[in-house]
C-alpha positions in Angstrom: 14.5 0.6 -3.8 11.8 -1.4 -2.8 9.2 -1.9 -5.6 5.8 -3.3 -4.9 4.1 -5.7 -7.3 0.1 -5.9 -8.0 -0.9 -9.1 -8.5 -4.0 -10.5 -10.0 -5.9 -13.2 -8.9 -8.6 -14.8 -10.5 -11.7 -17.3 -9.1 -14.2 -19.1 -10.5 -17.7 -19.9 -9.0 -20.0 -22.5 -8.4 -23.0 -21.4 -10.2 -24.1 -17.8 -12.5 -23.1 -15.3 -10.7 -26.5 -13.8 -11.9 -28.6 -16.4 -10.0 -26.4 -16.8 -6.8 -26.7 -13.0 -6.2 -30.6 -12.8 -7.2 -30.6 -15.5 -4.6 -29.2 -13.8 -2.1 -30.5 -10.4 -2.6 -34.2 -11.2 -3.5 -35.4 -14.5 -3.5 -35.3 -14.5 0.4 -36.4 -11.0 0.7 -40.2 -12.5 1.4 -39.0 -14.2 4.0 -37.1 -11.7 5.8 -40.1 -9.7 5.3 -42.1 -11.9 7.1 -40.3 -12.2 9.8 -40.9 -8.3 10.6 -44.4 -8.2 9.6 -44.6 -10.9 12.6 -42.5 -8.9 14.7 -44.5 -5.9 14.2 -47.7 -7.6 14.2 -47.2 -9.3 17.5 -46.1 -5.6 18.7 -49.3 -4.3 17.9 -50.9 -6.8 19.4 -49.2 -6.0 22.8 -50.0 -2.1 22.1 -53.9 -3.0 22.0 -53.3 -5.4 25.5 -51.5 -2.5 26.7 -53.1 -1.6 30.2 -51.0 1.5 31.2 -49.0 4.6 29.4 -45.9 3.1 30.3 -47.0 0.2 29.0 -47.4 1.7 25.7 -44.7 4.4 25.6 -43.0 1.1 26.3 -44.3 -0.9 22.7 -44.3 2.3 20.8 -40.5 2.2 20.9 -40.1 -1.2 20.3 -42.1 -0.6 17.1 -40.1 2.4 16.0 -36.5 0.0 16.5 -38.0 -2.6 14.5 -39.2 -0.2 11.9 -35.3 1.7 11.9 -33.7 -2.0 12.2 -35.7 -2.9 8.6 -34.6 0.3 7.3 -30.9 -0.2 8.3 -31.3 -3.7 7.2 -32.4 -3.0 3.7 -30.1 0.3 3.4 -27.6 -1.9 3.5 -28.3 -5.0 1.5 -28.9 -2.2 -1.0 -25.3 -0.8 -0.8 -23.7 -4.8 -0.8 -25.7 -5.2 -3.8 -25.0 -2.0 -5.7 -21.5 -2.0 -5.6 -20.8 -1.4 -9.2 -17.3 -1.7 -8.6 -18.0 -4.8 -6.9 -20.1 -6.6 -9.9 -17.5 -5.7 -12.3 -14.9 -7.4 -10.0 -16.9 -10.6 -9.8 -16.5 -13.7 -12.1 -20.1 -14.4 -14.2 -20.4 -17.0 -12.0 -19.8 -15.1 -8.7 -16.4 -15.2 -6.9 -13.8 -12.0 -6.7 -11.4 -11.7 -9.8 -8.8 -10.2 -8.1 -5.8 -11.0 -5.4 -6.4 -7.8 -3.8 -8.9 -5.4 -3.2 -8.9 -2.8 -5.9 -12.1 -0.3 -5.1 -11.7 2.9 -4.3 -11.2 4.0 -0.4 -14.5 5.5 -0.2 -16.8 2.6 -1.9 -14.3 0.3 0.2 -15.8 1.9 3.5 -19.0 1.8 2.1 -18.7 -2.0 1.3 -16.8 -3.0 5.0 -20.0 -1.0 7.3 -22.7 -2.1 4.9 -21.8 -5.8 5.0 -21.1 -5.4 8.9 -24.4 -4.1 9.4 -25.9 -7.1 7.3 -23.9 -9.5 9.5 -25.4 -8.3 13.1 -29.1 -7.6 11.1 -29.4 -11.1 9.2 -28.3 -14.2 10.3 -26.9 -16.1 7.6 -29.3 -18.9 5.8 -26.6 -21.0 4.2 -23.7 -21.9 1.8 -24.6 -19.2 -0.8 -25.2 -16.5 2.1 -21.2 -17.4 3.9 -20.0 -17.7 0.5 -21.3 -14.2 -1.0 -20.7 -12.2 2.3 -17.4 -13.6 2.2 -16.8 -12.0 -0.8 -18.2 -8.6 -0.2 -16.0 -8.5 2.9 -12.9 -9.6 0.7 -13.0 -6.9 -1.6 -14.0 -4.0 1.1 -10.2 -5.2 2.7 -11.9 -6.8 5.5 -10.1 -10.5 5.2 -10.5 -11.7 8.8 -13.9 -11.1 8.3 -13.8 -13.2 5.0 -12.1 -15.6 6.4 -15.0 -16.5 9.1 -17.3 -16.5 6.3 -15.4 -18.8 3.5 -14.5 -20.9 6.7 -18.7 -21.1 7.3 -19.4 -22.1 3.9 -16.6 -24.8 3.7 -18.0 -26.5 7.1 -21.3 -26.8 4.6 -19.7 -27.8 1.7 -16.1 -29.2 2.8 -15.0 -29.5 -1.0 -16.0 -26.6 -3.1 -12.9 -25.8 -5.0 -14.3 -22.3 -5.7 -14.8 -21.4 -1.9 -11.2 -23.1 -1.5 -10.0 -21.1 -3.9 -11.3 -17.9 -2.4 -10.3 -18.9 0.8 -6.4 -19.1 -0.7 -6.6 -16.0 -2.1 -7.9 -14.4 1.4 -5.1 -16.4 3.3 -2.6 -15.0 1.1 -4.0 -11.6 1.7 -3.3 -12.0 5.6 0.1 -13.7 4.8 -0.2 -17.0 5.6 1.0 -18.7 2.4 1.4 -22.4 3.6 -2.5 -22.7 4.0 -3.1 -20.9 1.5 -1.5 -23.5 -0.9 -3.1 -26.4 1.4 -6.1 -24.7 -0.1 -5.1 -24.3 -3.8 -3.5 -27.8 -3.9 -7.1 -29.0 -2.4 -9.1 -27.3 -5.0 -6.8 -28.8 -7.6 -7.3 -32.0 -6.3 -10.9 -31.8 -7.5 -10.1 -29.5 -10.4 -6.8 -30.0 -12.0 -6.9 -28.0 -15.0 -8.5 -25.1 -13.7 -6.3 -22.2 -15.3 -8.0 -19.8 -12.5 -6.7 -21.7 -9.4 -3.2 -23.0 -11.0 -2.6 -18.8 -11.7 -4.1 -18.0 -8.3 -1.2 -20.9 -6.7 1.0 -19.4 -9.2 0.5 -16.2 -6.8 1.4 -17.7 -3.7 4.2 -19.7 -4.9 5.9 -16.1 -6.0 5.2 -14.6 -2.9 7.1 -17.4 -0.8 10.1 -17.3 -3.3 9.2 -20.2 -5.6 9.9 -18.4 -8.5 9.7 -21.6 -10.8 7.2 -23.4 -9.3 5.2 -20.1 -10.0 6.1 -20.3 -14.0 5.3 -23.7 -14.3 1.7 -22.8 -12.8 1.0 -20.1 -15.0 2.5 -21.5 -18.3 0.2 -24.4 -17.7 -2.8 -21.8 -16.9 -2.1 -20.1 -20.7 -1.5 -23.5 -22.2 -5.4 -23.5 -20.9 -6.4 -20.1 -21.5 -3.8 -18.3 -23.6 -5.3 -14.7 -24.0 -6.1 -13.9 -20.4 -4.7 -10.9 -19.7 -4.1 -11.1 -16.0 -2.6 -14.5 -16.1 -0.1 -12.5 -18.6 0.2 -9.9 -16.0 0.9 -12.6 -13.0 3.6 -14.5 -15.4 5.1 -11.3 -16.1 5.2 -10.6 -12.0 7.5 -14.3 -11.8 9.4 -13.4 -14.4 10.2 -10.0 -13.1 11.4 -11.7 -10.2 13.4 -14.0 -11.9 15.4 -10.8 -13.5 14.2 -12.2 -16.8 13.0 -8.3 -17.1 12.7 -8.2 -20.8 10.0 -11.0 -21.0 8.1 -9.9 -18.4 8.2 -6.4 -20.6 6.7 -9.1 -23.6 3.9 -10.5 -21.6 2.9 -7.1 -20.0 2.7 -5.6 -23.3 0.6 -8.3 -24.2 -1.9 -8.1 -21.4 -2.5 -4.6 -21.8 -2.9 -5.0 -25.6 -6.0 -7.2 -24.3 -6.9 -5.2 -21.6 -5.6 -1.5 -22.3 -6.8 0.7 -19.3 -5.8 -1.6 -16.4 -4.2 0.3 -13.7 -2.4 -2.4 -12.3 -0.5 -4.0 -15.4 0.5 -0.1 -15.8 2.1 -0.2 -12.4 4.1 -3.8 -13.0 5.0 -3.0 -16.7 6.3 0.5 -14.6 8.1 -1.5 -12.3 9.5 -3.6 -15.4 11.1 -0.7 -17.0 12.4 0.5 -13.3 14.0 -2.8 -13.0 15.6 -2.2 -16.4 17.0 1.5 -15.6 14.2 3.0 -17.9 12.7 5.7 -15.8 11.3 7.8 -17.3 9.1 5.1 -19.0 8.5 3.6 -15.9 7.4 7.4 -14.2 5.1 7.7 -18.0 3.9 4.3 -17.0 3.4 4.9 -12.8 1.4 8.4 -14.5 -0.9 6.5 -15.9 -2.0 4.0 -13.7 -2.6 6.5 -11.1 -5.1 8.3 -13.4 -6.9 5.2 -13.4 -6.7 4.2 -9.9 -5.8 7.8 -8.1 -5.4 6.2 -4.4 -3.3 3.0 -4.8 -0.4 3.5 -2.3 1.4 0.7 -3.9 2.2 3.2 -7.2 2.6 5.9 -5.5 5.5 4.1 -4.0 6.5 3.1 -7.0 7.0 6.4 -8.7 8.5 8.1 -5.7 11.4 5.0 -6.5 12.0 6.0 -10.2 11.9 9.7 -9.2 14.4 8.6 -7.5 16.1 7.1 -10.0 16.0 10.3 -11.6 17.3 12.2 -8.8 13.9 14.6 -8.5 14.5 13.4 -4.6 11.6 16.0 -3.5 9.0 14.7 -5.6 9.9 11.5 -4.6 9.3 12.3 -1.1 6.3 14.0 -1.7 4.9 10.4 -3.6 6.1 8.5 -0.1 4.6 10.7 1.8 1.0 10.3 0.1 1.8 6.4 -0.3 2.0 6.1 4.0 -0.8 8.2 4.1 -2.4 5.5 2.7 -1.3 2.9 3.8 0.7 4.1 7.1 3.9 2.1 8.3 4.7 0.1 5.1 7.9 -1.2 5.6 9.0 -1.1 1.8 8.2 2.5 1.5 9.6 3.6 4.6 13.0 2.2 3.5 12.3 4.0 0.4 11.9 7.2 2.1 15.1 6.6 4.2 17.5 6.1 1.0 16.1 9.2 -0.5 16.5 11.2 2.4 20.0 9.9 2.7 20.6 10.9 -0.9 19.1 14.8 0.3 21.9 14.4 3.7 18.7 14.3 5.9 20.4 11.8 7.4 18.9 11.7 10.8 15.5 11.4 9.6 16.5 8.6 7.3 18.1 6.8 10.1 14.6 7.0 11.9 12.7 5.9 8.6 15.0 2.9 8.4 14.5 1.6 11.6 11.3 2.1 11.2 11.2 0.6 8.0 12.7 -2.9 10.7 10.8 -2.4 13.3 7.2 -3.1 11.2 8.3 -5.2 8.8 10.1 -8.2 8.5 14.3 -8.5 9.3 14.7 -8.4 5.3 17.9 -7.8 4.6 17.7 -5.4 1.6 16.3 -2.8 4.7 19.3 -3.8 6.5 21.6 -2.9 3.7 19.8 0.4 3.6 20.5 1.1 7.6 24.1 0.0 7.5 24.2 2.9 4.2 22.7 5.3 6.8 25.1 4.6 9.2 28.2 4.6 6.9 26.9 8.4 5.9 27.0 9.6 9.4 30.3 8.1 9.9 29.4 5.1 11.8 31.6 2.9 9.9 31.6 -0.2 12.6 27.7 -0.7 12.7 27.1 -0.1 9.4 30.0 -2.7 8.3 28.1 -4.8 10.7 25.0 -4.7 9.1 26.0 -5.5 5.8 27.4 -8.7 6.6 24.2 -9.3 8.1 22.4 -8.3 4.9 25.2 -10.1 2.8 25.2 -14.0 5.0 21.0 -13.6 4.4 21.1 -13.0 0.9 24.5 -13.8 -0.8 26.3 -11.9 -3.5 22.3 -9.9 -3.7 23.5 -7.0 -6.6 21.2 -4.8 -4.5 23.3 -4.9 -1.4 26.3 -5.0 -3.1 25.3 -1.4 -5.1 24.7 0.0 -1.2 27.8 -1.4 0.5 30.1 0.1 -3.0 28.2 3.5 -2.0 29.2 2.8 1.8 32.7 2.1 0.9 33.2 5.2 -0.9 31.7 7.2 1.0 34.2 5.6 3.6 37.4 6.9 1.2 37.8 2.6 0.3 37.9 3.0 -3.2 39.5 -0.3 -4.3 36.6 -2.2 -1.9 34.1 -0.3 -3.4 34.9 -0.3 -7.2 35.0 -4.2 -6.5 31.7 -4.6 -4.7 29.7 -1.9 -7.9 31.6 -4.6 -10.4 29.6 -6.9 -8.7 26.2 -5.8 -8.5 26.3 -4.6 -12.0 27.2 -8.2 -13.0 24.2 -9.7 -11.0 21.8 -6.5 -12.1 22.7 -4.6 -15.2 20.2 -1.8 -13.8 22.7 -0.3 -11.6 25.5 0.7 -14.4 23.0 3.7 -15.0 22.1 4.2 -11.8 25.9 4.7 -10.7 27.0 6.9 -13.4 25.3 10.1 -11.6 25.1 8.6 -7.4 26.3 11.1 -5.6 27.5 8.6 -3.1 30.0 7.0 -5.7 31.5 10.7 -6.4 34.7 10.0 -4.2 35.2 7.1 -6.1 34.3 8.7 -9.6 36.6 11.5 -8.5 39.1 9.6 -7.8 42.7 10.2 -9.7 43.6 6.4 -9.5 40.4 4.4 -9.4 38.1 7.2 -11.6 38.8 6.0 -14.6 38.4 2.4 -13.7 34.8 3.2 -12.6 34.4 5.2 -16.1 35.7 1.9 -17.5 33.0 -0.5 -15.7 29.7 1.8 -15.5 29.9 3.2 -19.2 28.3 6.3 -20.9 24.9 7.5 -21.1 25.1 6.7 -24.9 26.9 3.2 -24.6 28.3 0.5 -21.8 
């Protein structure tokens, strides 16, 4: 199962945020005033030149589009500026304190046509304007957008380690992790024991596998700030993905003891306790952050996978389902929905959701193992064998594709190949001794008069190993 992470990334501006965003939504106010009072002015002008009725018809609506153009204008530096949501998500000295936009759809929307409407309305004046619109179009999810506007403000300023910092954060948003390190290691350069940047780096480094690159930049961000709760919840990320399951546990438990109604250290400490075999702490945990945040399509994922895990396959489905509404054509929760269908023998359909699951995403090999599983359901042993090694030469000895290819091989009558291949993957994840004890694709092994109580032997009781 394919479980999404939330991370949090924090920034630091270059002034109070109070005074940048005065700046930007008052100070040159009179200005931009001005400039349609000369607009109109010099219109009315032309009206009292006027010599014919065409003439004037002609003014009259020129006048009224200035007039609706003003209204538009300030209609919508109203909504940038009102964002409540957006404030709250802002550093007191300006930039976004988050690695991923976190508003609700609707104010999202809002945000993205609003800030649109400022760009075609008001050219930008300088640094500060790039800088600020680069942020509101961050957080409405619009990050190419953001990226022409922190790319604006950097050709002013080539060195501002908060803009460069923002800009990592944005490049990581659209995937492209190299520069957004280029970025991070820049601002660094300048500001080496900023704890905000080293955790925001610390993001990056997880997401291209550099698991302890990515401790060592958030240890050193708590040795600088050692109660900030989302550099706990970003350490707790690397060290879920290290399988060191139980401190991650420690330092989500301490983040939300800081910051108790955050949604997404609910989800993570969720996807903890999934990691551990704990679901129905994980599902308590999933229930809660969605009461906080009731259209993230990252925990609805999340839950549908320890549903799962509790074999209540049709609300699972039902939590997929409104997770690709969402956020259509994620490849994680297509897989997702492929392996639950499989376990339901919808087997055609989860065929379709796993090659769908490869055709948007990348060639990962946990989505292989879950089409070669597919295929060893409907009997298509040579493909599906295939596959595996394909999984298995990308990812050696991964306990995950090991678990699928034991289900495969049982499914496939090969007990003594099987039983060998679930020792394994509970050796390399300890998760998957409970999660075998009640698959129904292990039953002909389970079953089995010669191997059964071997596989009693290795995956334990409910009550003990």
């Amino acid at each position: 199962m394919d479980v999404w992470a939330l991370a949090i990334g924090t920034a630091k501006g270059a002034w109070r945020f109070a005074t940048a965003w005065r700046r930007w939504g008052q100070e040159n106010r009179a200005e931009i005033d001005q400039t349609y009072r000369d607009e109109l002015d010099s219109l009315k002008e032309d009206l009292a030149d006027a010599d014919s009725d065409e003439d004037r018809a002609r003014i009259r609506g020129q006048i009224r589009s200035v007039r609706r153009e003003q209204r538009l204008f300030y209609r919508a530096r109203r909504d940038v500026l009102m964002s409540k949501a957006l404030v709250e998500r802002m550093t007191p000295k300006g930039t976004i304190t988050t690695g991923a936009p976190q508003l609700p759809a609707s104010e999202r929307e809002t945000l993205r046509i609003a800030t649109t409407l400022l760009q075609r309305l008001e050219p930008a004046i300088g640094f500060a304007d790039h800088f600020l619109r680069g942020n509101a179009f961050y957080e409405a999810g619009d990050f190419e957008k953001a990226l022409v506007e922190y790319n604006a403000a950097l050709e002013l300023t080539p060195d501002d380690p908060d803009t460069l910092n923002n800009r990592g954060l944005t490049l990581d948003n659209l995937g492209r992790y190299e520069e957004a390190l280029a970025d991070y290691n820049r601002a660094l350069e300048r500001r080496p024991d900023d704890p905000t940047i080293l955790n925001n780096r610390g993001l990056t480094l997880d997401n291209v596998g550099r698991y302890e690159e990515a401790l060592a930049d958030h240890n050193r961000s708590l040795e600088l700030r050692p109660d900030d709760p989302t550099i706990l919840n970003n350490r707790g990320l690397t060290l879920d993905n290290l399988g060191r399951y139980e401190e991650a546990l420690a330092d989500y438990n301490r983040s939300l003891h800081l910051r108790p109604d955050d949604a997404a250290t609910f989800s993570n400490r969720g996807a903890a306790l999934h990691n551990l075999g704990r679901y129905e702490e994980a599902l308590a945990d999933y229930n809660r952050s969605l009461h906080l945040r009731p259209d993230d399509a990252a925990t609805f994922n999340n839950r549908g996978a320890a549903l799962t895990g509790l074999r209540r396959y049709d609300e699972a489905l039902a939590d997929y389902g409104r997770s690709l509404e969402l956020q259509p054509d994620h490849p994680a929760t297509l897989n997702n929905r492929a392996l639950t269908l499989a376990k339901l023998g919808r087997l055609p359909e989860a065929l379709s959701h796993a090659n769908r699951s490869l055709e948007v995403g990348p060639d990962d090999p946990d989505r292989v193992s879950t089409r070669a599983l597919v295929l060893a359901k409907l009997g298509q042993h040579e493909p599906a064998f295939a596959d595996f090694a394909r999984a298995l030469a990308a990812k050696p000895a991964e306990p995950g594709i090991l678990y699928d290819r034991a289900c495969a091989l049982s499914v496939a009558g090969r007990c003594e190949d099987s039983l060998r291949d679930l020792a394994d993957a509970i050796t390399g994840h300890p998760r998957y001794r409970a999660q075998a004890r009640n698959d129904p694709d292990l039953e002909p092994l389970r079953s089995h008069p010669g191997w059964g109580p071997k596989f009693r032997e290795i995956v334990g009781t409910e009550e003990g190993s």
